[in-house]
C-alpha positions as a printed Julia matrix, in Angstrom:
429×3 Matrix{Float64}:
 -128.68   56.08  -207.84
 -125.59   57.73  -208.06
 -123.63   54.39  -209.02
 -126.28   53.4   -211.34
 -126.12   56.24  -213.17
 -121.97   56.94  -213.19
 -120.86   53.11  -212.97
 -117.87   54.67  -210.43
 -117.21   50.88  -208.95
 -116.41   49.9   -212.62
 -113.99   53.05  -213.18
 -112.07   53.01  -210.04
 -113.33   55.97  -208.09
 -115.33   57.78  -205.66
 -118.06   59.93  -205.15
 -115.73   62.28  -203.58
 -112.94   62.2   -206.07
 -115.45   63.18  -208.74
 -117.11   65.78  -207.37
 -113.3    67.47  -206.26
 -112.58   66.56  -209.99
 -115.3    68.6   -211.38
 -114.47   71.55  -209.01
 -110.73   71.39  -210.69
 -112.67   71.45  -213.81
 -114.9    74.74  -213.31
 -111.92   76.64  -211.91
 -110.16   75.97  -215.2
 -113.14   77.38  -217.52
 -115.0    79.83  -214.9
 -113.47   82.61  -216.66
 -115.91   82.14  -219.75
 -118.61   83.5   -216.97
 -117.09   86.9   -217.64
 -115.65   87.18  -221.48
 -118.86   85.85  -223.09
 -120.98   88.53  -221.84
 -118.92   90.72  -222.04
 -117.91   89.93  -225.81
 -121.51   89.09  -226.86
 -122.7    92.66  -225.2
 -120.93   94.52  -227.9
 -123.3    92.67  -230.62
 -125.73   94.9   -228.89
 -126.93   91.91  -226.17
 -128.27   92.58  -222.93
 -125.15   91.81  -221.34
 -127.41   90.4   -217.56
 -129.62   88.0   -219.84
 -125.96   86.81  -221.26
 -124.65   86.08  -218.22
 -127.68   83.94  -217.35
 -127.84   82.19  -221.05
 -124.16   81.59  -220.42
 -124.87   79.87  -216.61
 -127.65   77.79  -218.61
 -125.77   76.45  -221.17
 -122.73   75.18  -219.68
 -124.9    73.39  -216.96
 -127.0    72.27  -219.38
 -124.92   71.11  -222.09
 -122.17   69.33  -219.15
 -125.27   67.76  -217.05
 -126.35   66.11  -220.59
 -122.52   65.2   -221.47
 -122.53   63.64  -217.95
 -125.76   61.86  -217.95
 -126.04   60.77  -221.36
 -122.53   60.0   -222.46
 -121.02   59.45  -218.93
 -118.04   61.02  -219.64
 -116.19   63.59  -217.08
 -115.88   66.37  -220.17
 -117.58   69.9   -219.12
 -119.2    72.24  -221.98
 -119.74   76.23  -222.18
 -120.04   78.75  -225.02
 -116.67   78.8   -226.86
 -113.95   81.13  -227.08
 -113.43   82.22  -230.34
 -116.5    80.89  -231.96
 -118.03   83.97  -229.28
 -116.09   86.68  -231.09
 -116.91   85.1   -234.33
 -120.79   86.01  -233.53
 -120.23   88.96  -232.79
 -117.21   90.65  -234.52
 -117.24   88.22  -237.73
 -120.96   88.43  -238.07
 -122.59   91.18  -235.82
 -120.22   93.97  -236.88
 -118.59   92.73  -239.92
 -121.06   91.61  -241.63
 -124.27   93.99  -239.97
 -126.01   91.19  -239.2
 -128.71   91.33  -236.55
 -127.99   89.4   -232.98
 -131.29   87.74  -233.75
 -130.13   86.37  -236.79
 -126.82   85.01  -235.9
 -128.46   83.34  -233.0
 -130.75   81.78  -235.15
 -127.42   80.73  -237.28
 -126.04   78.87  -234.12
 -129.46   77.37  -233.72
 -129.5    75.71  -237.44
 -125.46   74.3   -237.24
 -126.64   72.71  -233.81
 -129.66   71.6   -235.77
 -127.01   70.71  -238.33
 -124.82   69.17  -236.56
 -127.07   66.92  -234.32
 -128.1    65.22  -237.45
 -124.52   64.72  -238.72
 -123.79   62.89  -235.33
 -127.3    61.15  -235.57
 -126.63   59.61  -239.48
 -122.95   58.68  -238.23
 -121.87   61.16  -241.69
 -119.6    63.19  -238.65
 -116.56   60.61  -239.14
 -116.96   61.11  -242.66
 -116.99   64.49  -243.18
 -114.04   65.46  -240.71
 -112.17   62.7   -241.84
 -112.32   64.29  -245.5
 -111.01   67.56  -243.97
 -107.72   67.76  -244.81
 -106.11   68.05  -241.57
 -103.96   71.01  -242.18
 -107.27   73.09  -242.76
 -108.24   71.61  -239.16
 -105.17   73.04  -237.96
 -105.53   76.76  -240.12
 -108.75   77.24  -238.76
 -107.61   76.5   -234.91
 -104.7    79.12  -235.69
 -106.64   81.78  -237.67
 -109.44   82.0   -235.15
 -106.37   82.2   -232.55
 -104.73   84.94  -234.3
 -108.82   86.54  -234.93
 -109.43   87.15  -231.17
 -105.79   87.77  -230.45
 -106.43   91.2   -232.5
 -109.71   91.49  -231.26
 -108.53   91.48  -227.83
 -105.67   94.06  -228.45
 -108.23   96.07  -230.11
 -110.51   95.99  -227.07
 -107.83   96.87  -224.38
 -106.69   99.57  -226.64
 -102.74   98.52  -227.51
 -103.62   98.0   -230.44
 -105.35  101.34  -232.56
 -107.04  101.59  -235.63
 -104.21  103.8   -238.23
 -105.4   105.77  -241.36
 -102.09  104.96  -243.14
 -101.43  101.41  -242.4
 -104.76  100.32  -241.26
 -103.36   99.35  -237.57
 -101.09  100.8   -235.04
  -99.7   100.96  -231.69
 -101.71  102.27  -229.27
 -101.45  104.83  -226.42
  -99.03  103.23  -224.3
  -99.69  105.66  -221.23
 -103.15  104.68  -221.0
 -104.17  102.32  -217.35
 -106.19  100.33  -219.35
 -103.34   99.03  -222.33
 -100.7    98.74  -219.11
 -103.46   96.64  -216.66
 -104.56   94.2   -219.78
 -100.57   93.72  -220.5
  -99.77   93.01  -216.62
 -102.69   90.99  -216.72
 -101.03   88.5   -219.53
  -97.98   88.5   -218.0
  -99.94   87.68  -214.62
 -101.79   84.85  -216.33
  -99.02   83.5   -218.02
  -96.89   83.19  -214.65
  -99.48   81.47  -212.9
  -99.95   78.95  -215.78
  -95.82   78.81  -215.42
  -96.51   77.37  -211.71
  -99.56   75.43  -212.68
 -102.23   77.1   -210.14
 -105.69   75.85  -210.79
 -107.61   78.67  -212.14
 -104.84   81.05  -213.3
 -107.27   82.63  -216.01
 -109.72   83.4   -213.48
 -107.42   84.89  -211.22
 -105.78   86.78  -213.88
 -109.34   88.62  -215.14
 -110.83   89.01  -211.06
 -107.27   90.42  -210.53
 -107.11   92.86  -212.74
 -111.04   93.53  -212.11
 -110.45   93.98  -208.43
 -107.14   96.77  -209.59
 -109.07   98.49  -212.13
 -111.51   99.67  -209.92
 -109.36  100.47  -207.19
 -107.71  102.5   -209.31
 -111.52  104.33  -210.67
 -111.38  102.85  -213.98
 -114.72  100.59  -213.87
 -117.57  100.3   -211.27
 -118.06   97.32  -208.76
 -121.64   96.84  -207.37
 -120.74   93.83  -205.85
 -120.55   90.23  -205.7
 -123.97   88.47  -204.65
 -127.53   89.32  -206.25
 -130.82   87.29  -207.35
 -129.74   86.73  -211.33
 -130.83   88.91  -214.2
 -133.81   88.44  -216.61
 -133.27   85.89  -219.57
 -136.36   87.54  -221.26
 -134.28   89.86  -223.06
 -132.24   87.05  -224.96
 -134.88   84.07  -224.24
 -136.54   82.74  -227.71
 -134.99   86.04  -229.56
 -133.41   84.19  -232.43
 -134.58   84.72  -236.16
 -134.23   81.24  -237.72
 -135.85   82.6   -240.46
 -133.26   84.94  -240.94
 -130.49   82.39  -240.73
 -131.87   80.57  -243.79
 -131.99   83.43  -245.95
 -129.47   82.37  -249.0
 -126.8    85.3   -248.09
 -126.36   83.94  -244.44
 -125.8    80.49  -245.47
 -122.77   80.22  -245.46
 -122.32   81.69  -241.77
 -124.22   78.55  -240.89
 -121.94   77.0   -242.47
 -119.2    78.4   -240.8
 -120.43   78.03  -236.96
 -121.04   74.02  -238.62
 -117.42   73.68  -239.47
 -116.02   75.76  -236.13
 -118.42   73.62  -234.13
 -117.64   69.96  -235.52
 -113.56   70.14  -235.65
 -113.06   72.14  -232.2
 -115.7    69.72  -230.86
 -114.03   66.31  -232.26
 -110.92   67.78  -232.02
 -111.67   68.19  -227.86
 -113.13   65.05  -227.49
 -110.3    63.14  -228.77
 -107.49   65.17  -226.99
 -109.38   64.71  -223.81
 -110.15   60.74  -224.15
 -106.16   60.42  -224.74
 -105.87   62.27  -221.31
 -108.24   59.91  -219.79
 -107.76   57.45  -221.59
 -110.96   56.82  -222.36
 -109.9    55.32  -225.65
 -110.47   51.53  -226.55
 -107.74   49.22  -227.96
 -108.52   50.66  -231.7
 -107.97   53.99  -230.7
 -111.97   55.16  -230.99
 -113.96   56.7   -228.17
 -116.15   54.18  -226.82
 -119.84   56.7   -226.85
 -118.86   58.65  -229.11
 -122.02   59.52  -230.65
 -123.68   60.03  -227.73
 -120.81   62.91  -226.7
 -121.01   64.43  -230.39
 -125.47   64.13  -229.56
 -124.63   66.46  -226.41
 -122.63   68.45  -227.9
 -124.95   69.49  -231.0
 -127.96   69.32  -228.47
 -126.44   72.34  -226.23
 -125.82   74.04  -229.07
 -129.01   74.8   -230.33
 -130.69   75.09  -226.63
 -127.7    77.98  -226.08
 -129.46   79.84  -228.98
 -132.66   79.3   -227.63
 -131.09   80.56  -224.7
 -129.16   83.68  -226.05
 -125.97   82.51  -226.47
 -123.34   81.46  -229.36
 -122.12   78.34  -229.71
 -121.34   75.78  -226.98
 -118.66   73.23  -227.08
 -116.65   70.47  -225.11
 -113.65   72.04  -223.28
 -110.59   71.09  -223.26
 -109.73   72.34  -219.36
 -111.89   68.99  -218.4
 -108.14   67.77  -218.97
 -107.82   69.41  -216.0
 -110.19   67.68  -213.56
 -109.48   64.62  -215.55
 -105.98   65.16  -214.25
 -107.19   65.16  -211.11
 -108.73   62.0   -210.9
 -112.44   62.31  -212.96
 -113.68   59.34  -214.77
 -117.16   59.47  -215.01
 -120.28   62.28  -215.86
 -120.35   62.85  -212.41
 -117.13   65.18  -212.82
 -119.91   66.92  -215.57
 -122.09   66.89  -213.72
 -120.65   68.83  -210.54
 -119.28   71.17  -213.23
 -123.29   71.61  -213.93
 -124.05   72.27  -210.54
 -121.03   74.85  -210.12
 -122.38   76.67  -213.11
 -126.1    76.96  -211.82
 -124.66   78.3   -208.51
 -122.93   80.94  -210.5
 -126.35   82.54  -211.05
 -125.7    84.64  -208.74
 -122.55   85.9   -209.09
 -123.73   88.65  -212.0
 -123.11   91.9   -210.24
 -119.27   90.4   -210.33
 -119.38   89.33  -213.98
 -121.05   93.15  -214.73
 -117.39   94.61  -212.94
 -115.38   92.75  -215.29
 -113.81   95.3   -218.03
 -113.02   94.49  -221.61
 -109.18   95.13  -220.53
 -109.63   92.46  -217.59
 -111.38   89.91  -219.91
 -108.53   90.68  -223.3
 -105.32   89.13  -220.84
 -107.31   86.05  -221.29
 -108.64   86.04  -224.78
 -104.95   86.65  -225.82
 -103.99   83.47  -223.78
 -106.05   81.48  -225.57
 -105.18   82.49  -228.79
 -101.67   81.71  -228.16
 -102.71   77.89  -227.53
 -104.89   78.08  -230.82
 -101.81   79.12  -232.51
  -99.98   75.77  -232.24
 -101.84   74.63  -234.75
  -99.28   76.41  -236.83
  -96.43   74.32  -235.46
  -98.1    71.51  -236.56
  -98.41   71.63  -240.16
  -96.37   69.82  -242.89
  -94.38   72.87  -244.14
  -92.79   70.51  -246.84
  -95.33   70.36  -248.43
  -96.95   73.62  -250.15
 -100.06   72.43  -251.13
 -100.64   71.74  -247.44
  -98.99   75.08  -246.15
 -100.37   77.46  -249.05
 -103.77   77.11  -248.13
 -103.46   76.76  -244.42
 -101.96   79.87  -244.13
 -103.5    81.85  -246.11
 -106.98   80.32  -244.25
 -105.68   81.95  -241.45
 -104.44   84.88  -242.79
 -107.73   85.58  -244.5
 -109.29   84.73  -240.97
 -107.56   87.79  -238.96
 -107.2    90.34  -241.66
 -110.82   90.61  -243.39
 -112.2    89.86  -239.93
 -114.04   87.02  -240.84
 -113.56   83.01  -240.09
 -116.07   82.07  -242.45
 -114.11   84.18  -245.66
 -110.75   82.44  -244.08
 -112.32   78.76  -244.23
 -113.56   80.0   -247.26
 -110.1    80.9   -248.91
 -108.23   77.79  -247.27
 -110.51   75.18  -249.16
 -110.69   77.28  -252.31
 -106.94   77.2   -252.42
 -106.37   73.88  -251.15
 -108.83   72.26  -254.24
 -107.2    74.72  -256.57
 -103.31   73.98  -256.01
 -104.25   70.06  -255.42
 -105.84   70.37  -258.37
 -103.2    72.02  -260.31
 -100.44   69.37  -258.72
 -101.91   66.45  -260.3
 -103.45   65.58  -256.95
 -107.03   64.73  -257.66
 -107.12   62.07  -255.25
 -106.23   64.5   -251.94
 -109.18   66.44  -252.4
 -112.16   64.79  -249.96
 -115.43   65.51  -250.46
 -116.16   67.2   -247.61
 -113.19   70.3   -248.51
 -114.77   70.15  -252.17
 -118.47   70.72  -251.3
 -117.22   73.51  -248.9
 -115.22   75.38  -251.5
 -118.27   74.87  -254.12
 -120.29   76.17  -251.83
 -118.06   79.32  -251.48
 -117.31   80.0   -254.64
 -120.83   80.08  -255.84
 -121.58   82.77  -252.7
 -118.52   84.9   -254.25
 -120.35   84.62  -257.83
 -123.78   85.59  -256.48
 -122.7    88.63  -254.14
């Protein structure tokens, strides 16, 4: 059944080497098991049914990826697009949880049918790609602040609107040694140096009396809290729109974006350079999506740590599908995910941002009606606290100056519908 299902004759490998694959995998992205409840908690979540929704979704969404696509490429709720929900949209913008769940319901809903009238390669191909790489940087630099915030080394400031915080405090010093810790291990390329980093600093923090630990083991929490709770209704509502929009556009270039990256690592891509499947990847993708809402969680996605076990030898969905498996026996593992302070989980939120933020190095810095808009998308992203008003600005200002340089024919369709869209929101509020 299992060859049947995986093909491993026809790709060279074993049973074994999968399943050791996936486990390289999970190590790599375990650490979402403790930052997404704990991020989507302060939107007001129950942060138990979280942990659950969060177990549920990656096995879910990397089960389908592995059965339906057969590709060794593990999915869980992003980082990032988390934050977004709640500090973008649950705090900047008062939104209700309910509603911005039902948000990420409709872009998976969204999305799904992109992937299903083969429009996807259209519309990210008439993305300009230095807005693909803005958007990767500005949500970098988004929960780089947000993290600083949260382990309290960086304070709000009356006169200059941020500041330095209070130095002295445990909590600013463990979330800084807890970078520094990450960052090393990364340096010496140990599996699962995120994870270490936040259970290390966990494990210190409440030796030292700063948080509670209950534990390790326990039956897992209720999903009722979170289960079925989105507003759909809510999401459709003409002033939350263009949030749907937003979680749309986060969702389709970090997930094509992935896939691609990954299939190079594999390679999994054929002598044209396309990825053989490919709809059926983007039809898992957008599926887990909208079951994470239904679930009560944001936004799931393909991630790119399945480099990781692909580096280790996976080929197939059976590398997904042990990451699956490793995800369901998390379950009960929530007592150790409810120990895990903000100041263990920022160390790791700050990492990633720092990979987000080579999109910067990547764009065409000749040419200012590339740059212009790309940074100030990403700008706009970390200082108004809001991804959807820094996608916003980046395709206002990247129709505007083309427009202006007598470069009609730069402008896609996809960039130009976007900033219409936007622009008639601005007019309207």
């Amino acid at each position: 059944m299992v060859e049947s299902l995986f093909k491993l004759r026809a790709a060279g490998v074993s049973a074994r080497g999968e399943v050791l694959a996936g486990l390289t995998t999970f190590l790599t992205m375990a650490s979402i098991l403790f930052v997404n409840p704990d991020i989507l908690a302060q939107a007001g979540m129950d942060h138990g049914a979280v942990f659950v929704a969060t177990c549920l979704a990656a096995a879910i969404g990397s089960a389908v990826m592995g059965l339906l696509a057969n590709y060794p490429i593990a999915q869980a709720p992003g980082m990032g697009i988390n934050a977004f929900f709640t500090f973008g949209l649950v705090k900047g913008l008062g939104l209700p949880w309910q509603t911005a769940l039902g948000a990420v319901f409709v872009s998976g809903v969204l999305f799904m049918l992109v992937s299903i009238t083969r429009l996807r390669e259209g519309f990210v191909n008439g993305i300009p790609l230095s807005l693909k790489q803005a958007i990767s940087a500005g949500v970098g630099l988004f929960i780089a602040l947000i993290a600083l915030q949260q382990a309290g080394v960086v304070v709000a400031n009356p006169d200059t609107l941020v500041g330095l915080g209070d130095l002295h405090k445990p909590q600013a010093l463990l979330a800084l040694a807890g970078f520094a810790l990450i960052v090393t291990l990364e340096r010496w390329r140990v599996p699962g140096a995120i994870l270490l980093g936040i259970l290390a600093i966990t494990a210190l923090s409440a030796a030292l009396g700063l948080s509670e630990f209950n534990g390790v083991f326990a039956a897992p929490p209720s999903l009722a809290p979170t289960w079925l709770q989105l507003d759909v209704a809510g999401a459709l509502a003409p002033g939350v729109l263009s949030v749907v929009l937003g979680f749309f556009l986060m969702s389709l270039t970090e997930t094509s974006g992935t896939l691609i990256a990954v299939a190079q690592r594999g390679p999994f891509l054929d002598a044209e350079g396309k990825l053989p499947r490919l709809n059926r990847a983007l039809l898992a993708d957008s599926a887990a999506i909208s079951v994470g809402a239904l679930l009560g969680t944001s936004s799931t996605t393909s991630y790119l740590e399945s480099s990781a076990g692909i580096a280790a030898g996976g080929r197939t969905g059976l590398t997904a599908v042990t990451v699956a498996g490793l995800f369901l026996a998390s379950l009960f593992f929530a007592p150790l995910a409810a120990a895990v302070p903000p100041w263990a989980t920022a160390p790791a939120l700050v990492y990633v941002a720092m990979l987000m933020l080579k999109g910067f190095a990547l764009l065409n810095w000749d040419d200012i009606t590339e740059a212009a808009p790309a940074l100030l998308c990403a700008l706009t992203m970390a200082f108004t606290f809001s991804i959807a008003d820094g996608i916003a600005f980046g395709a206002i200002a990247f129709v505007t100056l083309n427009l202006a340089a007598g470069r009609r024919q730069q402008i896609g369709w996809p960039v130009a519908l976007i900033a219409s869209v936007f622009v008639l929101k601005y007019v309207l509020s």
